[in-house]
C-alpha positions as CSV (number, residue, x, y, z in Angstrom):
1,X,94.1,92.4,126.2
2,X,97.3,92.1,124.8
3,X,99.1,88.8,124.6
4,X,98.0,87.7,127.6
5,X,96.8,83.8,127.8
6,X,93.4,83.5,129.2
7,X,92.5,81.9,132.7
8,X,91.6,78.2,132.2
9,X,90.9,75.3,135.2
10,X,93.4,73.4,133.5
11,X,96.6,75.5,133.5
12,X,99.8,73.9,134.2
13,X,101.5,75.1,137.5
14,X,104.7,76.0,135.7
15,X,104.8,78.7,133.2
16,X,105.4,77.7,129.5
17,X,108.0,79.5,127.8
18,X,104.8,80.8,125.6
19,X,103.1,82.6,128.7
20,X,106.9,84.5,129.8
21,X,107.1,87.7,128.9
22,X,110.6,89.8,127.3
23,X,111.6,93.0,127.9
24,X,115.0,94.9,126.6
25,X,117.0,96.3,129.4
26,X,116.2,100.2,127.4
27,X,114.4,101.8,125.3
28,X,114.9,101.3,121.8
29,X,115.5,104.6,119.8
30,X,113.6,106.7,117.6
31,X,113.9,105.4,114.3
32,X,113.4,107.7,110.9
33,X,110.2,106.7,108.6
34,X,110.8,104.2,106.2
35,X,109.0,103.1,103.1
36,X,106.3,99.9,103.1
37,X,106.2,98.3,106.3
38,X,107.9,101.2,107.6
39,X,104.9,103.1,107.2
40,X,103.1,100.2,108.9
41,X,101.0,98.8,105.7
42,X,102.3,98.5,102.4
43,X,99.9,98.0,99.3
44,X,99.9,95.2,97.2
45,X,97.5,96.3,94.2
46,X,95.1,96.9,95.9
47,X,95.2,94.6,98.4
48,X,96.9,97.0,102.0
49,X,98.3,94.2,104.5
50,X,99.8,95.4,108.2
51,X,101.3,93.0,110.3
52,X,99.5,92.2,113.5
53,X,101.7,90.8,116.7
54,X,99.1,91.8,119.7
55,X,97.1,88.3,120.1
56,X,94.2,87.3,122.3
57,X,94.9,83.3,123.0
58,X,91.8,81.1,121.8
59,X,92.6,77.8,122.5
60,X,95.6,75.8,123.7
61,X,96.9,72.4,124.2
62,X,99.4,71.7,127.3
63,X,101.0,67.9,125.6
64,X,101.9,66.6,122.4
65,X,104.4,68.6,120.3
66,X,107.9,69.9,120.4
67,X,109.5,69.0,124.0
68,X,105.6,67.5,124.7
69,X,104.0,71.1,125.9
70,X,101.6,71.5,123.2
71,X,100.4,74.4,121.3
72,X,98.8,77.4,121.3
73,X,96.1,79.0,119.0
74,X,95.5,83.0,118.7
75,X,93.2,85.6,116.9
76,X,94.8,88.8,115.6
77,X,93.9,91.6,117.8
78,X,94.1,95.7,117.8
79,X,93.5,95.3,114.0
80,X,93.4,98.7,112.7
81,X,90.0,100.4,111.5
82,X,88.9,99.0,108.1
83,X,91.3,95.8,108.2
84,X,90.2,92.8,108.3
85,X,91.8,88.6,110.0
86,X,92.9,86.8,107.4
87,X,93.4,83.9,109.4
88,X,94.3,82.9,113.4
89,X,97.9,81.9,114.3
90,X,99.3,79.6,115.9
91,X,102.7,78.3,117.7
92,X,104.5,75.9,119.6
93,X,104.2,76.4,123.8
94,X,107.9,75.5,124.0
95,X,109.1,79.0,123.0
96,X,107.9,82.5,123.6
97,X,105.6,84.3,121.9
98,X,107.1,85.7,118.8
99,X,105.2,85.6,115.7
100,X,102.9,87.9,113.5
101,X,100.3,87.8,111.0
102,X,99.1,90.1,108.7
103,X,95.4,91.7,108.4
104,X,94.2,93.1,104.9
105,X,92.1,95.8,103.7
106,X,90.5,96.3,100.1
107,X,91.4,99.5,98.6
108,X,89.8,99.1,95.0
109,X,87.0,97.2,95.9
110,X,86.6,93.7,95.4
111,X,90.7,92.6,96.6
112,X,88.9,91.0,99.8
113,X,85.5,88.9,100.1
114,X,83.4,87.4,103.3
115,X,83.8,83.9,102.9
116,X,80.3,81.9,102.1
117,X,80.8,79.2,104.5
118,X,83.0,77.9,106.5
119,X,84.2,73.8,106.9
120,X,85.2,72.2,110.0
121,X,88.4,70.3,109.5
122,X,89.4,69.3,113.0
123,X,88.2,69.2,116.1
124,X,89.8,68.2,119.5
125,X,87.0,66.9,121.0
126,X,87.3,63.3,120.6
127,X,91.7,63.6,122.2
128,X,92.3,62.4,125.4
129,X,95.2,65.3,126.2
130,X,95.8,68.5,128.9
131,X,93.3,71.2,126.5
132,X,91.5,74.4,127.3
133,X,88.4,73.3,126.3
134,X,88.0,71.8,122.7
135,X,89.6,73.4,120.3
136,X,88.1,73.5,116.2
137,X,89.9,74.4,113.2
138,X,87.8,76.0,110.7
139,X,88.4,76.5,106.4
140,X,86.8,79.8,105.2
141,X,84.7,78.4,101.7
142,X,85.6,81.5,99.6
143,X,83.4,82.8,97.1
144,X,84.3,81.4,93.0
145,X,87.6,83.4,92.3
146,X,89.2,83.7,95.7
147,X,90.9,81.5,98.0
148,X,91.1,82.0,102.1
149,X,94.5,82.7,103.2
150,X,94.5,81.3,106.7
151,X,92.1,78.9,108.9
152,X,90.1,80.2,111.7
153,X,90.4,78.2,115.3
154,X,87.5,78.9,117.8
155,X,87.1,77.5,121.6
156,X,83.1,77.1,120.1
157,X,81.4,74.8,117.4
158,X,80.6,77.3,116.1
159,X,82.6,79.3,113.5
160,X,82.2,83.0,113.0
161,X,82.4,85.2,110.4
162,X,85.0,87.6,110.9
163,X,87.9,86.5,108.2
164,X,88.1,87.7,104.4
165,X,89.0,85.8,101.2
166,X,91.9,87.2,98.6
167,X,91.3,87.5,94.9
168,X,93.3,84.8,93.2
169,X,95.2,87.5,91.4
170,X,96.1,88.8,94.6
171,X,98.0,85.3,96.0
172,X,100.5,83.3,95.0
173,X,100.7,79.3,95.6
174,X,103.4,78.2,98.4
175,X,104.7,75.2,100.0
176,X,102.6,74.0,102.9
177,X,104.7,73.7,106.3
178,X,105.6,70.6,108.0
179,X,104.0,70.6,111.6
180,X,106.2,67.9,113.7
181,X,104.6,66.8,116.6
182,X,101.2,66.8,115.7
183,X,98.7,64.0,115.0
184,X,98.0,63.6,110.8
185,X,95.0,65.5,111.0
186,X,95.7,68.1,113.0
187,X,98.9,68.5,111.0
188,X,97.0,68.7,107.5
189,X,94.7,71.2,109.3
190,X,97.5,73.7,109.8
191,X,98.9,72.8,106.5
192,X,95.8,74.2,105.0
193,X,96.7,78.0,105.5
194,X,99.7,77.6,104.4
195,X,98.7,77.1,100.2
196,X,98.4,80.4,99.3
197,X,100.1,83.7,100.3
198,X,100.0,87.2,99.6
């Protein structure tokens, strides 16, 4: 599945710089084994994070935004066996696809938690713009002693299951992002992943 968007009835004829693809003019070259990411995880305490950049495309908005051609929202995929989303990403459709997030897995048994709940903080049912579908941002309610590290965003009202919550001792507090562009709420929405890190 790759990073390929999915087929909607309201694409836009031209293709956004998000839906181009990039390819070197070679080969790169074999490259020795390093140490942490090099190995492709690294451990943090128990806590083993990889970094996921193969995305299936959720939901997407074609106006608003940087240079007005929206945004579009992803799920992690090819997440290796016993990792587990810790959140959906998402990125302007004014550039190409370039980003990453990471997926975790517990190796001492009580780094990672299934939320309780989760909390619908936006929705774009009620905007008048170029969408696939409705889009709905989603807060993972994590159990007393863990916080969620990402939002989910689903194409359903629906939200599912799939993401884990860190141990506190496992995060640190960050700076929320600015998201220029966007309306207030959506903004704050996407803010709300951004509060703790690993």
């Amino acid at each position: 599945m790759g990073n390929s968007p999915s087929a909607s009835p309201n694409v836009v004829s031209e293709a956004s710089p998000l839906e181009t693809s990039f390819s070197l003019p070679s080969p790169l070259p074999t490259w020795p084994p390093g140490e942490g990411f090099g190995h492709g995880t690294i451990d943090l305490g128990g806590l083993r994070v990889c970094q996921i950049s193969s995305f299936n495309k959720v939901w997407a908005t074609h106006e608003g935004g940087p240079d007005d051609l929206g945004a579009s929202f992803f799920d992690p995929s090819q997440i290796p066996q016993g990792f587990f989303m810790l959140g959906s990403y998402s990125q302007p459709n004014n550039r190409s696809l370039y980003g990453w997030v990471l997926a975790g897995k517990d190796e001492v048994g009580g780094a990672l938690k299934t939320p309780l709940d989760y909390t619908l903080v936006w929705s774009s049912e009620s905007l008048k713009i170029k969408q696939d579908g409705i889009g709905y941002i989603w807060l993972p309610n994590a159990p007393d002693g863990y916080t969620a590290l990402g939002v989910v965003v689903t194409n359903s009202p629906k939200s599912l299951p799939w993401i884990k919550s860190a141990a506190f001792d496992q995060t640190s507090p960050t700076n929320a992002r600015s998201t220029p562009g966007y309306g207030d709420q959506a903004s704050k929405a996407i803010q709300m992943d951004s509060t703790h890190s690993v």
